[in-house]
N, C-alpha and C positions, 0 to 999 in steps of 0.2 A: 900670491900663492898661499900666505901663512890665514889671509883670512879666509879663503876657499876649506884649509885645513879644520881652520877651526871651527870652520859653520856646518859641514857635514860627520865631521869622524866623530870615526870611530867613528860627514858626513855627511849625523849623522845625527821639537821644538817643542810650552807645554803649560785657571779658572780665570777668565776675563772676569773682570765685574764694572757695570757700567750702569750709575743711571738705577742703583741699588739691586739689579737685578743679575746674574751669574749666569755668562755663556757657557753651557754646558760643555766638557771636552768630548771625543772622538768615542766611537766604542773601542773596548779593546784590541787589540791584532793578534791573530792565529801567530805563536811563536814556533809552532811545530815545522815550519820551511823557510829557512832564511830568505828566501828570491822573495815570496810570497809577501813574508816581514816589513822588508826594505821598499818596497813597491806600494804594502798598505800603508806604513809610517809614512812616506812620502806626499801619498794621497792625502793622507789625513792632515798633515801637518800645511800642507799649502792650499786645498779648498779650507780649513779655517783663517787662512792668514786673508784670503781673496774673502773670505765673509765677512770679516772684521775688519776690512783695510780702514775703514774710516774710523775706527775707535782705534788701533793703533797707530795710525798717522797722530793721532790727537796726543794719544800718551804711548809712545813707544816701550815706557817700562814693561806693561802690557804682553809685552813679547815674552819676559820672563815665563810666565804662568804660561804662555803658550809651548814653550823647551818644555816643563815641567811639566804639563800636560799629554802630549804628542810626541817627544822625543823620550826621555829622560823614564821612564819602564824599560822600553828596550835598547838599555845602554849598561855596559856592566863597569859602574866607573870604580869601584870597588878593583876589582883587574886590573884597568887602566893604569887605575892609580900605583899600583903594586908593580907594574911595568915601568911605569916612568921613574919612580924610585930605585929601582933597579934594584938587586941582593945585594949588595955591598949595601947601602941604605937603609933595607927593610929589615934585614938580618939584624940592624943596628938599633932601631926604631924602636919602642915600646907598643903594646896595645895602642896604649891611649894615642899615641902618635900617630900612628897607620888609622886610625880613627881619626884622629886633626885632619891628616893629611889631604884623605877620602873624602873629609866634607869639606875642605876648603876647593879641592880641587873641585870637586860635583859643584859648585859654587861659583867657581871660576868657568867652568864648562858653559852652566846656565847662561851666565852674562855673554860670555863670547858667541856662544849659538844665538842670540839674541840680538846683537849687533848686528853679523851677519846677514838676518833673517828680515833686518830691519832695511837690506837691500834689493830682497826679492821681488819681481818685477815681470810675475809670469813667463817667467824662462821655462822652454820646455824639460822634460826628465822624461828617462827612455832607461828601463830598469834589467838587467837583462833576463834572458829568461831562464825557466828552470832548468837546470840539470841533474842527473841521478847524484845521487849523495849515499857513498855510502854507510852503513849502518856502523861502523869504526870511525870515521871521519869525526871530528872534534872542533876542527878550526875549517872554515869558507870563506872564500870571495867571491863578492857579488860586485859586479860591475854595474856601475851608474855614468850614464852619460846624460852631462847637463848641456843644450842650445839655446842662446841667446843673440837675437841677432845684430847685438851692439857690440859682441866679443867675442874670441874664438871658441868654439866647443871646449866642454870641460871634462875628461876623465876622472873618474872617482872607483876607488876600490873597499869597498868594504871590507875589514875581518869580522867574521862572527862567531862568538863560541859557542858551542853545547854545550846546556847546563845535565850529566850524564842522569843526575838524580832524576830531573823533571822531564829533561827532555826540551825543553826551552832553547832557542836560540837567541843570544845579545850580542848587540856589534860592541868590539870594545875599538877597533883602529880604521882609522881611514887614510888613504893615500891617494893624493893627488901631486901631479905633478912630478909625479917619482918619488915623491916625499913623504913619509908617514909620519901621522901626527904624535903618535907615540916618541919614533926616532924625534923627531922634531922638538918635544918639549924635553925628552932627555937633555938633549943639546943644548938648550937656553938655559934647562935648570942645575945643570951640571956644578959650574962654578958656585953659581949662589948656595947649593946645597955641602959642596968642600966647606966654603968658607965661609957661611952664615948659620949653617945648620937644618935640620929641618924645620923646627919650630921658626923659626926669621921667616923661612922660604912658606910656610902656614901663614903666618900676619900679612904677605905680601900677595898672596891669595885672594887672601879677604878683602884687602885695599883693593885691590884692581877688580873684583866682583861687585863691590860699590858703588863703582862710576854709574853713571845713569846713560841709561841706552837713548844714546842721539847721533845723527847721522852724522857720517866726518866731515862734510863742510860746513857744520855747525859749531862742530869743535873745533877745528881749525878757525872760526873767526874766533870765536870764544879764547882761544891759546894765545891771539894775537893781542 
């Protein structure tokens, strides 16, 4: 469940370079209709990953650039982040902090969506379709339904917010499993953040965004 979480929310992938030359990324995605968004990032992010299967089997860091390419524009981890902190935190926080924070977590995101991604395995995605949206609406869910047929179907709910100035829509949460990613890392970060602070909970970021993206039964012999 928690990797499901953290591979699409808020989901919810991104310049190869091989052989000295740069796979160019995706064009950009019409952010003006979230169905539309979520369907094109979709697309986009998994015929590159089927294009390049053979230069990231090789080097799965590779994935990184691919999140930061393909996912990571339409993601407001900014938000995200100010959510999982929660007000009794943020309130507490300095600039500079909410700024640590924001980049360690966008950081931490990258790597985790990149593991994940390191699993995919042409599983089908079925995006759902448009519906009216009102012109006041702010916040949307778009449902995504992931079929693989080595496991059971996957529900995924997107949030996406409007940005009012632009008109832009970015997903900031995704929920599978009944679970939302946001609620979810509240939950983990909770303690560490009472009792280490935020700055600790920042270094511990960083360290877990470093690990090098390898498949878990690689790392599990490696652990052993």
């Amino acid at each position: 469940m928690r990797k499901t979480l953290i591979a699409f929310g808020s989901a919810l992938s991104l310049m190869l370079v091989s052989l000295g030359q740069a796979v160019q990324a995706s064009e950009p995605v019409d952010q003006s209709n979230p169905y539309q968004l979520i369907e094109q990032v979709a697309e986009n992010t998994f015929s590159r990953i089927r294009k390049d299967r053979t230069l990231l089997r090789a080097d799965p860091d590779l994935l990184r650039d691919v999140v930061k390419d393909e996912l990571l524009p339409y993601i407001h981890t900014r938000y995200a982040a100010s959510l999982i902190l929660g007000a009794q935190y943020y309130r507490k926080a300095t600039p500079e902090q909410r700024d640590a924070f924001t980049e360690a977590f966008t950081e931490y995101m990258i790597a985790s969506y990149a593991q994940i991604l390191l699993e995919y395995d042409d599983q089908t995605i079925e995006v759902q379709k448009d519906k009216p949206i009102d012109p006041n609406d702010k916040i949307v869910k778009v449902r995504v339904d992931m079929t693989d047929a080595s496991r059971p179907p996957i529900r995924m709910d997107f949030s996406l917010r409007k940005n009012t100035r632009t008109g832009n829509w970015q997903a900031y949460d995704v929920t599978a499993e009944g679970v939302s990613m946001i609620q979810s890392k509240q939950s983990e970060w909770k303690t560490p953040l009472r009792r280490d602070g935020i700055d600790a909970v920042v270094e511990q970021l960083k360290e877990i965004a470093k690990r090098p993206i390898r498949r878990e039964d690689k790392q599990k012999q490696d652990a052993s």
